[in-house]
FIKE-487630 format. One line per field, with one value per residue (C-alpha): residue number from 1; z, y, x; residue in one letter. Coordinates in nm, 2 decimals. Example, Ala and Ser with C-alpha at 12.3 -4.5 7.8 and 13.67 -1.06 7.14 Angstrom:
BEGIN
resi	(1, 2)
pz	(0.78, 0.71)
py	(-0.45, -0.11)
px	(1.23, 1.37)
resn	(a, s)
//
This chain:
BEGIN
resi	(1, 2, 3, 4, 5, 6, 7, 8, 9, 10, 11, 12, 13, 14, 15, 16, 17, 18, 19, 20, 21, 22, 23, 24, 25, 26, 27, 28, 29, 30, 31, 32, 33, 34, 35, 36, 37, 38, 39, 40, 41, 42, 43, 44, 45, 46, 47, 48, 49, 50, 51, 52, 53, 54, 55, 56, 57, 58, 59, 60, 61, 62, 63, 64, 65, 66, 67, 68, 69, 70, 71, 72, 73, 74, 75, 76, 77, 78, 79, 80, 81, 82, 83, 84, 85, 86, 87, 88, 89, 90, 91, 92, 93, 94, 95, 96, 97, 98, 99, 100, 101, 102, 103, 104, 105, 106, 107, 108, 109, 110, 111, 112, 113, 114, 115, 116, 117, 118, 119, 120, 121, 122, 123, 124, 125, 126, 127, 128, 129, 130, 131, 132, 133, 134, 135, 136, 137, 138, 139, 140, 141, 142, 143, 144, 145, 146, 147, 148, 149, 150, 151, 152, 153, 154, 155, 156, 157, 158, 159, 160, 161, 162, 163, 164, 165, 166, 167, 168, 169, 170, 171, 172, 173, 174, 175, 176, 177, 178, 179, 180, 181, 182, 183, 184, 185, 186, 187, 188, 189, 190, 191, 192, 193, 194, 195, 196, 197, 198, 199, 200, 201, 202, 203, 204, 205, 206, 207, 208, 209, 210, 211, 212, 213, 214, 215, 216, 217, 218, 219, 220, 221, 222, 223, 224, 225, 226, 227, 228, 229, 230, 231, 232, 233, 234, 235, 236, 237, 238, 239, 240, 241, 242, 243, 244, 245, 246, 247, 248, 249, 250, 251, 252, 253, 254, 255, 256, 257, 258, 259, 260, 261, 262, 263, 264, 265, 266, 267, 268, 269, 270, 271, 272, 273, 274, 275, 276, 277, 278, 279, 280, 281, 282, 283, 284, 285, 286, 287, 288, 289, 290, 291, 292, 293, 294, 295, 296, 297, 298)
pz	(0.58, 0.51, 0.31, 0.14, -0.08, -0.16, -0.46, -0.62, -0.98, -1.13, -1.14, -0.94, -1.12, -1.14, -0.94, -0.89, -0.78, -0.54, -0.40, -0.31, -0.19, 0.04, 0.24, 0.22, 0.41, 0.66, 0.72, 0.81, 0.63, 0.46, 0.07, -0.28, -0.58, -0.94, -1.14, -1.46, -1.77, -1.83, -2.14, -2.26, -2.35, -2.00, -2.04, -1.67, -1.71, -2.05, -1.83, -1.61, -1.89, -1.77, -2.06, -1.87, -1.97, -1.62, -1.32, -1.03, -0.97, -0.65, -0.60, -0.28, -0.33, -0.68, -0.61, -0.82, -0.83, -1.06, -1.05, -0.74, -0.60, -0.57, -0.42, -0.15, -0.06, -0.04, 0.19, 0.38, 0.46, 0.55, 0.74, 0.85, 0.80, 0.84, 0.96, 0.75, 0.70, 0.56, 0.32, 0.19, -0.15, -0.18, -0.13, -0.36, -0.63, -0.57, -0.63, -0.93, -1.06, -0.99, -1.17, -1.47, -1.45, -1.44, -1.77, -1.94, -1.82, -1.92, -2.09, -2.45, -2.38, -2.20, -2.51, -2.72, -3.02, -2.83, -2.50, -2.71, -2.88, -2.55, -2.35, -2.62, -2.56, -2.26, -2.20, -2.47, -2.39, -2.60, -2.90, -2.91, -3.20, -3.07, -2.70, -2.59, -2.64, -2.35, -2.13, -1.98, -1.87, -1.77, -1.49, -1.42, -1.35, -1.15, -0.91, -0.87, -0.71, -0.50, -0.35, -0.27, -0.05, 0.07, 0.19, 0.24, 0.36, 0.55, 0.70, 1.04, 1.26, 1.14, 1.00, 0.80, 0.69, 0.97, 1.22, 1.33, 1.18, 0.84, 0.72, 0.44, 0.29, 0.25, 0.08, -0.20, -0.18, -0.19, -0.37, -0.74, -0.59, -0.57, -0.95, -1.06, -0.93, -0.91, -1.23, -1.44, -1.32, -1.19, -0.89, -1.10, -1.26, -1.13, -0.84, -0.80, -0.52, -0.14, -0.05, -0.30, -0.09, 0.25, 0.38, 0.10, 0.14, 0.47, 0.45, 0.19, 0.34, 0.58, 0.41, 0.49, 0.30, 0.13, 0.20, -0.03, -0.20, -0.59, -0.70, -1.05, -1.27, -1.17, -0.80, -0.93, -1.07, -0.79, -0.53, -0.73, -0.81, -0.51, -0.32, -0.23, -0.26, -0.04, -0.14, 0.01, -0.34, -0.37, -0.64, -0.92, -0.82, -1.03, -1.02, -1.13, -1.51, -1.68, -1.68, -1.72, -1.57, -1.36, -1.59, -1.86, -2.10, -2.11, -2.13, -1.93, -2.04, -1.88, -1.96, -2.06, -2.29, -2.68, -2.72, -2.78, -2.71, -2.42, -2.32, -2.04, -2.09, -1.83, -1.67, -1.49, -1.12, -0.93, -0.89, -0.67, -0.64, -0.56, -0.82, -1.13, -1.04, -1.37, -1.35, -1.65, -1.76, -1.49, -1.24, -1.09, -1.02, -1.16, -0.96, -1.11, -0.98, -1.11, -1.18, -1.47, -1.64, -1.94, -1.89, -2.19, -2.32, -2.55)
py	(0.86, 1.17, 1.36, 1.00, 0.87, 0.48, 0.42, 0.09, 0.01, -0.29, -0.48, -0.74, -1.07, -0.98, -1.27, -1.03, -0.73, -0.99, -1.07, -0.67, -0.63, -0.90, -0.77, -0.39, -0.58, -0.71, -0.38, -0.15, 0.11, 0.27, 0.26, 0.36, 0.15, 0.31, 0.01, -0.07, -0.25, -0.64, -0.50, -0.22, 0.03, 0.20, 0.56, 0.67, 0.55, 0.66, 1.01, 0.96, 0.91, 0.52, 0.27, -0.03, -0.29, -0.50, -0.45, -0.46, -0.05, 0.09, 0.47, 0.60, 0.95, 1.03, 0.70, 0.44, 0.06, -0.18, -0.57, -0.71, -0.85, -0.53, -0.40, -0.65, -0.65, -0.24, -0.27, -0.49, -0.32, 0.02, -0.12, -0.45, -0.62, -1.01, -1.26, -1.30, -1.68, -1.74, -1.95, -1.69, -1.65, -2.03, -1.98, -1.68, -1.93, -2.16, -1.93, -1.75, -2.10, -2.18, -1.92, -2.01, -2.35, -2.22, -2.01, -2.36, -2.37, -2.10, -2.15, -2.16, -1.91, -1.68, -1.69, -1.43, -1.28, -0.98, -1.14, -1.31, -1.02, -0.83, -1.14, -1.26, -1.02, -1.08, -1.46, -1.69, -1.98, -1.83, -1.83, -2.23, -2.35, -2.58, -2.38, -2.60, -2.92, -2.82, -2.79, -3.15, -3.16, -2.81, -2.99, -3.23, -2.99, -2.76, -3.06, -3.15, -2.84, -2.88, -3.18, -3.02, -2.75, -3.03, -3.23, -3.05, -2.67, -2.73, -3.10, -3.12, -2.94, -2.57, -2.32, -2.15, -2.25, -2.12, -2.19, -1.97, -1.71, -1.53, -1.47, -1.39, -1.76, -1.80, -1.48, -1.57, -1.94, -1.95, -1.60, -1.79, -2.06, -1.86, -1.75, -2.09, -2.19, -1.92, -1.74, -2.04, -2.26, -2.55, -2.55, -2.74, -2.99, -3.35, -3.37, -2.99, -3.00, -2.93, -3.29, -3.37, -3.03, -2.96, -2.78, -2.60, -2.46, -2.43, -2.21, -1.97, -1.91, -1.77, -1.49, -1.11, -0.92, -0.58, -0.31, 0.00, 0.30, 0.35, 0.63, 0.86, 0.93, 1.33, 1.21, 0.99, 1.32, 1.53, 1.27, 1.20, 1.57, 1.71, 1.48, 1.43, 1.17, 0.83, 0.65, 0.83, 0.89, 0.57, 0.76, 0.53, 0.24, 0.30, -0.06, -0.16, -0.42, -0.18, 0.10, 0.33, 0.72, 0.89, 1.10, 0.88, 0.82, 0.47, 0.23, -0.06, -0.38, -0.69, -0.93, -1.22, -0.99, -0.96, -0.68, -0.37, -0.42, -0.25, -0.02, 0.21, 0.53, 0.79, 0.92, 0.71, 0.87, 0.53, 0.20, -0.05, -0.44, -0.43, -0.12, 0.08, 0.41, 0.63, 0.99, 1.05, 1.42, 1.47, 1.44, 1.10, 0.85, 0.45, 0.17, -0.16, -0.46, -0.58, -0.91, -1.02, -0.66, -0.53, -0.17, -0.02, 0.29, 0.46)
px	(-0.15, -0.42, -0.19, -0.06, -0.35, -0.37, -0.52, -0.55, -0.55, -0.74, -1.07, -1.29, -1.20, -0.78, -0.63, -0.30, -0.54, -0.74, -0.38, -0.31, -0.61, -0.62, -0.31, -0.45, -0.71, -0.49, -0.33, -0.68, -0.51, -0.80, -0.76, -1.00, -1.01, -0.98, -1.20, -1.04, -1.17, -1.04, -0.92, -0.69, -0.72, -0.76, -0.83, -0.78, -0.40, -0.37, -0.41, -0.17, 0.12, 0.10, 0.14, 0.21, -0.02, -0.06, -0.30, -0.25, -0.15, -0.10, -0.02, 0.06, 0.10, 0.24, 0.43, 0.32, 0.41, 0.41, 0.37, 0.24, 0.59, 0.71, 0.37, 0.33, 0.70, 0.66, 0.37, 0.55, 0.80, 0.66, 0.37, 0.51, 0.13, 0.16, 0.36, 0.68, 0.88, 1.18, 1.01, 0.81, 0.98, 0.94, 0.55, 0.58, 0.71, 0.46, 0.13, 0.29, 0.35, -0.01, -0.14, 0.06, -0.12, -0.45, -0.35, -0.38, -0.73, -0.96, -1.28, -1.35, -1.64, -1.40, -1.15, -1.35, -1.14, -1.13, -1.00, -0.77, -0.61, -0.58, -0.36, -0.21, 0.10, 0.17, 0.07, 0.22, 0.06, -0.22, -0.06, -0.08, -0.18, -0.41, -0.48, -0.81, -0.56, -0.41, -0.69, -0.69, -0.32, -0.40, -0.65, -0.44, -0.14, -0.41, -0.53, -0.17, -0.09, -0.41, -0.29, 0.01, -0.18, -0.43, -0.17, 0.16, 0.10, -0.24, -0.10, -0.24, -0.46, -0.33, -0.57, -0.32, 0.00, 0.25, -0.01, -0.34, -0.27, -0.28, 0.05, 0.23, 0.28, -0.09, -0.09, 0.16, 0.08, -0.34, -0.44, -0.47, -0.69, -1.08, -0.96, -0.90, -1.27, -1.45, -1.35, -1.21, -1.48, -1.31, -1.55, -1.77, -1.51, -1.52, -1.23, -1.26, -1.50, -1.51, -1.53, -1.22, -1.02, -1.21, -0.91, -0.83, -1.17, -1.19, -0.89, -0.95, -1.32, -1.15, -0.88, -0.98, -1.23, -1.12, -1.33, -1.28, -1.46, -1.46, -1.29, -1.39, -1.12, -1.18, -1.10, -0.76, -0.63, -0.75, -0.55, -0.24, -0.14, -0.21, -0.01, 0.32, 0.61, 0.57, 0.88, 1.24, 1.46, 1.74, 1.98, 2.12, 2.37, 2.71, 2.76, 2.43, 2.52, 2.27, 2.53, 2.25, 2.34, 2.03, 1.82, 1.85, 1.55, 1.47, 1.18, 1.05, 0.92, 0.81, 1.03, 0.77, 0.58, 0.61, 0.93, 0.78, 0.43, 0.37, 0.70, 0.62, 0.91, 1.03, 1.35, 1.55, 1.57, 1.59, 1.79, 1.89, 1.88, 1.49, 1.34, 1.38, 1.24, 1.12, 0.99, 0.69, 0.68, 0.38, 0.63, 0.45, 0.68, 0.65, 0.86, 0.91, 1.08, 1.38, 1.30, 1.11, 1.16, 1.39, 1.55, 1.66, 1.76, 1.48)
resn	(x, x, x, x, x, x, x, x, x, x, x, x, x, x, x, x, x, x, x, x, x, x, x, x, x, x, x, x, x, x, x, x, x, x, x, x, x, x, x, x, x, x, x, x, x, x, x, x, x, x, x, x, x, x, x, x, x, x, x, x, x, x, x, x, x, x, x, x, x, x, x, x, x, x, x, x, x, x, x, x, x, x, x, x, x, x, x, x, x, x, x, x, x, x, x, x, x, x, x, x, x, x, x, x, x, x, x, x, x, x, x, x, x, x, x, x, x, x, x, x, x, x, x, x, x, x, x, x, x, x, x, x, x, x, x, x, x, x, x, x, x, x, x, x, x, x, x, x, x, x, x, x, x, x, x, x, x, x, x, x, x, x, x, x, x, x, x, x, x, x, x, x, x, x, x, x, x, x, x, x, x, x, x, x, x, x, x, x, x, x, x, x, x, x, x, x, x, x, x, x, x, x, x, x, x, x, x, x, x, x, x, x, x, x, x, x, x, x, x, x, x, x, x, x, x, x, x, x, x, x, x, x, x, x, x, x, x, x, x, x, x, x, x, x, x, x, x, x, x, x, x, x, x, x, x, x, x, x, x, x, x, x, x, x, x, x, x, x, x, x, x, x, x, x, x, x, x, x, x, x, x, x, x, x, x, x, x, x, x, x, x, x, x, x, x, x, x, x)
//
C-alpha cells in the first residue's frame, strides 16, 4: 500500500464519513484525512475537477469513490476487514433508514439559513413547509428504531450483533446512532438516555477508534498525481439499459438530489452491475455506485 495512498474526504461530525472511518479502523491499514468544510463550496475538490456534492471521499491512488456503499463494499472486498452475514444488506437498510429518521430531528439552532441553503438540495425533507412540525414524530420514529436495536439485534448476552465480535452488521446497522445523540442531541431528550438503552450504549462504546493524520491540500495533490491506479479497469457492459458506449461524455447525479444541482461530468471508462467509472480531464478516476445515481449523457 506505500505507492497506493488512502486519503479520506470529509469532516469530524459526517455520520457517513464516521461510518468509513470506522472500518479503515478495523482494517490497520494506515490512512490521512483531507478535512472538509460542512458546507460547499469545498475548494480542495473544486481542484481536483470533483463537483460531487457528498462526503464521504475516499481516494486510493487516483481512484476515487463516491458514496459510502460503494466505499465500504470496495474495502471489503480488497481487504476482506470484518465479519460478513448474509444479512448484511438488510442491516445496511436499516442504518440508512435510521439516518433518514434522524433527518426529521435536527435542531432549530443547527437550521441556520446558511445550513439550510447548503442541504436543502440534496435532503427534501427540508423543504417542508413547516420542518420543526415534524420534530416530535421525528423522536418518536428515532426511539422506535432504538428499541429495535435494544431489543432485537443486541437480544441476549451478545456484545455485538453476530456475536463477540465487530462485524459488518454493526457497521451498517449502528454508525447513525452517536450522530443522532451526540450531534443532534437526543442524548439529552427524555427516553434518550443510558438507562432507557444500556445496551445500545454499551455497544457503541465499544466500536474502533480511527486514528489518522490531516492532510494539506499541497499534500492531496502531491499524493494523488503521483500515484498510480488502485482499481483493475472493468470495460463498459454492452448490455448495460443505459446503452451508453465507453468514452462517452456524461454526468452523474444522485438520484435523491434536486436535477441538476450538483452533476459531477467525466468520460465514461467503467460499468458493470456494481459502478459507473468516469475519467475527469486530470486523468483521476471517480466510481459511483449504481444505485441511487442517474447516468446521463451531457
Amino acid at each position: 500500500m506505500a505507492n497506493t495512498p488512502i486519503i479520506a474526504f470529509d469532516y469530524d461530525m459526517s455520520p457517513y464519513g464516521y461510518k468509513t472511518r470506522t472500518l479503515l479502523a478495523c482494517s490497520n491499514i494506515p490512512f490521512q484525512r483531507s478535512l472538509q468544510p460542512m458546507v460547499i463550496p469545498r475548494p480542495i475538490l473544486q481542484s481536483l475537477s470533483i463537483t460531487y456534492r457528498r462526503v464521504p471521499l475516499l481516494a486510493m491512488g487516483k481512484d476515487v469513490y463516491c458514496d459510502s456503499s460503494l466505499i465500504v463494499s470496495t474495502l471489503q472486498e480488497k481487504f476482506n476487514i470484518l465479519p460478513t452475514s448474509p444479512a448484511d444488506r438488510a442491516y445496511e437498510a436499516f442504518g440508512n433508514a435510521l439516518f433518514e429518521s434522524v433527518l426529521s430531528v435536527i435542531p432549530s439552532a443547527m437550521l441556520t439559513p446558511d445550513a439550510i441553503k447548503d442541504r436543502i438540495t440534496i435532503f427534501q425533507i427540508l423543504k417542508h413547509p413547516d420542518y420543526p412540525s415534524l420534530r416530535p414524530s421525528g423522536l418518536a420514529e428515532v426511539r422506535a428504531k432504538f428499541h429495535i436495536i435494544e431489543t432485537e439485534f443486541l437480544a441476549g448476552p451478545r456484545q455485538y450483533i453476530g456475536g463477540d465480535s465487530f462485524a459488518l452488521s454493526d457497521l451498517h446497522a449502528g454508525f447513525a446512532v452517536g450522530f443522532a445523540l451526540k450531534v443532534q442531541g437526543l442524548i439529552h431528550e427524555p427516553g434518550f438516555g443510558q438507562s432507557d438503552f444500556p445496551r445500545m450504549y454499551e455497544w457503541i462504546a465499544k466500536w474502533p477508534k480511527a486514528e489518522f493524520t490531516e492532510v494539506s491540500p499541497e499534500e492531496v495533490h502531491e499524493a494523488i498525481g503521483n500515484a498510480a491506479y488502485s482499481a483493475q479497469e472493468i470495460g463498459v457492459d454492452s448490455k448495460d439499459p443505459l446503452g451508453i458506449a465507453k468514452g462517452t461524455e456524461v454526468s452523474v447525479e444522485s438520484a435523491d438530489a434536486d436535477p441538476g444541482a450538483h452533476p459531477q461530468k467525466g468520460k465514461l471508462i467503467g460499468l458493470n452491475g456494481k459502478e459507473v467509472v468516469l475519467q475527469l480531464e486530470n486523468d483521476v478516476r471517480l466510481h459511483f455506485p449504481r444505485v441511487g445515481y442517474v447516468v446521463k449523457e451531457s
